[in-house]
One Martini backbone bead per residue (centre of mass of N, CA, C, O) as a GRO file, in nm:
protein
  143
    1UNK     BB    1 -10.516 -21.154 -20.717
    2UNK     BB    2 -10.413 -21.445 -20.655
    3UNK     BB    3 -10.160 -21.606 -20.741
    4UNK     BB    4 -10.222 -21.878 -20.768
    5UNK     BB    5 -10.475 -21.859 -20.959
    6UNK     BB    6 -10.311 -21.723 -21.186
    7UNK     BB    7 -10.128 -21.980 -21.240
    8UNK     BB    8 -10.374 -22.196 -21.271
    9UNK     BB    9 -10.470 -22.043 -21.528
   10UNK     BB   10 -10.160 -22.041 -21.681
   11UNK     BB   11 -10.180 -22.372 -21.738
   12UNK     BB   12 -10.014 -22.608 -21.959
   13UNK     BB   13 -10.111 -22.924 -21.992
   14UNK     BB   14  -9.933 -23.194 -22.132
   15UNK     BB   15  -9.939 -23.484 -22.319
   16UNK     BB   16  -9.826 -23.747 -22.489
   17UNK     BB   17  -9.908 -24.060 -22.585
   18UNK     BB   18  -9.784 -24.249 -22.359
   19UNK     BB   19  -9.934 -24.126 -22.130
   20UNK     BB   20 -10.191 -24.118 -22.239
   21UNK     BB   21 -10.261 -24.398 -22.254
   22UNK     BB   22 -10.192 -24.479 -21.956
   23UNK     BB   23 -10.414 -24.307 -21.806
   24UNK     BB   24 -10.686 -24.374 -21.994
   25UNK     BB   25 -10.674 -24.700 -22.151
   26UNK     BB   26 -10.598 -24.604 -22.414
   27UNK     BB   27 -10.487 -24.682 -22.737
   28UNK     BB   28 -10.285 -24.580 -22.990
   29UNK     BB   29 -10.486 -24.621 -23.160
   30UNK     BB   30 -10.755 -24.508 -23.072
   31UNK     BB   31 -10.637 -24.237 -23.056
   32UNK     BB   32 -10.567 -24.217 -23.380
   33UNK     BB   33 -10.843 -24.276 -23.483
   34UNK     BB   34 -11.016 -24.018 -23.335
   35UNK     BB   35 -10.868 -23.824 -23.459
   36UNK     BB   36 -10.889 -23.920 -23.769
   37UNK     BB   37 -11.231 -23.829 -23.700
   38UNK     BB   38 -11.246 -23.544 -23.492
   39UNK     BB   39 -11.287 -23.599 -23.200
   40UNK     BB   40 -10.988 -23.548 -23.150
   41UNK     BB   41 -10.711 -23.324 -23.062
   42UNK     BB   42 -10.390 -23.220 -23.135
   43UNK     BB   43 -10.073 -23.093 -23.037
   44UNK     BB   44  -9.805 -22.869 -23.135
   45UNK     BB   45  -9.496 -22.665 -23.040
   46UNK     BB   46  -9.375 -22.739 -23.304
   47UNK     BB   47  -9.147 -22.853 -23.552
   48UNK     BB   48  -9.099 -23.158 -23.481
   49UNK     BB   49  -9.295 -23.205 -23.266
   50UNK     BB   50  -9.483 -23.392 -23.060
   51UNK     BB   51  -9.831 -23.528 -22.982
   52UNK     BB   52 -10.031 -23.339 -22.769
   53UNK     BB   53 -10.251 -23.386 -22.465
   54UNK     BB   54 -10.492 -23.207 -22.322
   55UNK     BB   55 -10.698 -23.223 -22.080
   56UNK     BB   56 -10.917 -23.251 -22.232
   57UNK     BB   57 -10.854 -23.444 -22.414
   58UNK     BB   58 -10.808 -23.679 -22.154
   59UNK     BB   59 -11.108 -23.654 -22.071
   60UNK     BB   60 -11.234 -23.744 -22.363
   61UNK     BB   61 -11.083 -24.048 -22.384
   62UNK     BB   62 -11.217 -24.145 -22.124
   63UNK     BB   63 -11.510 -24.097 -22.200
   64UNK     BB   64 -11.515 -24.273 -22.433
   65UNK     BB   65 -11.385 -24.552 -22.341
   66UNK     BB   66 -11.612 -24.563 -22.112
   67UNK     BB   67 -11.835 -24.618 -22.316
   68UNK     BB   68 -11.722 -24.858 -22.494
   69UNK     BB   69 -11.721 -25.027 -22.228
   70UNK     BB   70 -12.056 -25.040 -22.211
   71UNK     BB   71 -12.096 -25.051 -22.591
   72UNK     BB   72 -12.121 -24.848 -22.678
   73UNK     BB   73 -12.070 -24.627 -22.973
   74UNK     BB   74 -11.860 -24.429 -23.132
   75UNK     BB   75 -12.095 -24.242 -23.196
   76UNK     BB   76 -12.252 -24.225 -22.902
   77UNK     BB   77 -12.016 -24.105 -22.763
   78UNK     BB   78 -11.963 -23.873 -22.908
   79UNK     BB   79 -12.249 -23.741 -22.872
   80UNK     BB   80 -12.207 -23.726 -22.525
   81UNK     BB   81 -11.921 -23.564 -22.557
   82UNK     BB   82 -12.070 -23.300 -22.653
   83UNK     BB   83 -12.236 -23.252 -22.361
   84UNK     BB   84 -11.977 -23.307 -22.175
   85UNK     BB   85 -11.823 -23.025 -22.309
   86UNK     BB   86 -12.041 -22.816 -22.237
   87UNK     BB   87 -12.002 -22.822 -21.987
   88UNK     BB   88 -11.683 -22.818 -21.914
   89UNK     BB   89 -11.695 -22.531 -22.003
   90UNK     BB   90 -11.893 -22.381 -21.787
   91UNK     BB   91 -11.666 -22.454 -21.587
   92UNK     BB   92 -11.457 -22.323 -21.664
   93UNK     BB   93 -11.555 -22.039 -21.654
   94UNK     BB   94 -11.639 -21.980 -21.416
   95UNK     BB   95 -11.370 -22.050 -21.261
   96UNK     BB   96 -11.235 -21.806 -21.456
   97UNK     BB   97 -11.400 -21.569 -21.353
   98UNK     BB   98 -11.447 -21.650 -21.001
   99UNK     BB   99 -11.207 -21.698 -20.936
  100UNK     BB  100 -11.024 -21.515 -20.630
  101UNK     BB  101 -10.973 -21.746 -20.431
  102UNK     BB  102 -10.723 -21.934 -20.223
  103UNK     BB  103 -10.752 -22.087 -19.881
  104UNK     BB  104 -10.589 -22.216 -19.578
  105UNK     BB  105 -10.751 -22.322 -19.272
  106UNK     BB  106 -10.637 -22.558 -19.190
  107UNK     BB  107 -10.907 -22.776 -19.248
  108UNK     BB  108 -10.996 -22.526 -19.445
  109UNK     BB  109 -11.072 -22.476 -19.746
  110UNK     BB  110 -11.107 -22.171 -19.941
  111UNK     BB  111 -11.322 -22.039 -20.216
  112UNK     BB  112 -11.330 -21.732 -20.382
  113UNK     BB  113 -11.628 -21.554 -20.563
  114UNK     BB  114 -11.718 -21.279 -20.502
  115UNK     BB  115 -11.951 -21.109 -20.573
  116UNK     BB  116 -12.280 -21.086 -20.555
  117UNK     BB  117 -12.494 -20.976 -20.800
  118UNK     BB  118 -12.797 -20.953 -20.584
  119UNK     BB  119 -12.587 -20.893 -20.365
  120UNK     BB  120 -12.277 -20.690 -20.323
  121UNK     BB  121 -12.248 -20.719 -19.997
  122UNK     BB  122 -12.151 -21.024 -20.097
  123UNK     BB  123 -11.972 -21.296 -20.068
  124UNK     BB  124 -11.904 -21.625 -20.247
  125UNK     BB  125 -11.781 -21.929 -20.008
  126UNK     BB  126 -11.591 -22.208 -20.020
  127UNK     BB  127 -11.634 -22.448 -19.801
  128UNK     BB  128 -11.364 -22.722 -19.721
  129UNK     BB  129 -11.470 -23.002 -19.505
  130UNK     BB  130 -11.449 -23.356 -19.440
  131UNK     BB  131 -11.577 -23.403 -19.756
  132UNK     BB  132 -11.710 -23.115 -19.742
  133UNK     BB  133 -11.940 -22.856 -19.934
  134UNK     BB  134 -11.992 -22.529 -19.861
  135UNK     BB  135 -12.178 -22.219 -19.844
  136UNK     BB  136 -12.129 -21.852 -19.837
  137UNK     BB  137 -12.193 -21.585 -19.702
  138UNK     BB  138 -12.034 -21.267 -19.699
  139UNK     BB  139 -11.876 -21.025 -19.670
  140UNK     BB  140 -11.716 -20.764 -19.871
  141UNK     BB  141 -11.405 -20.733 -20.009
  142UNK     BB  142 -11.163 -20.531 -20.096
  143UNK     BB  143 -10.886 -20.609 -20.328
   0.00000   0.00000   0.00000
């Protein structure tokens, strides 16, 4: 596998309340009442080191605060939360199984997701270029 793909998989990026409000546009008010309601969750890297928020979790609080800016309830953002967060692991498996390489060709990023299940003589290769990505069969190359 790829140097920089196994880097990608292994970041554990969060921010601390004061960033995470700053991203979000949610009030330090507003993520901890969310938070005190089990909409979302922070973490500690140790004993009596502060409140991290996971980009899932930042996420999370853009997608309530854009719900109840919306005028949706706090209810109704929640419930819809839950069905966002559901795709949006569904992505990240994917992401986290399939891709398998990572390279730029001029201006061109190709973005390798191993063999195709149903026809394994050929690999799936997206290639992103000038605002497009399109997807393509390749022959299957051996790792």
């Amino acid at each position: 596998m790829d140097g920089f793909v196994k880097k990608l998989r292994s970041l554990n990026i969060s921010l601390g309340m004061g960033e995470t409000s700053r991203v979000t546009g949610a009030t330090s008010t507003q993520i901890r009442y969310w938070e005190k309601k089990g909409i979302i969750k922070s973490m500690r890297y140790g004993n009596g080191t502060n409140k991290r928020y996971t980009l899932k979790n930042i996420a999370a609080i853009i997608f309530i605060k854009d719900k109840m800016d919306q005028g949706y309830t706090l209810a109704k953002a929640e419930e819809d939360l839950q069905d966002y967060m559901h795709d949006s692991d569904d992505i990240h498996l994917f992401m986290s199984q399939r891709m398998k390489s990572f390279e730029k060709e001029g201006d061109v990023t190709a973005i390798g997701f191993g063999q195709i299940e149903n026809d394994p003589e050929f690999d799936m290769v997206a290639k992103i270029a000038d605002g497009n990505v399109k997807l393509y069969k390749e022959e299957h190359k051996e790792s």
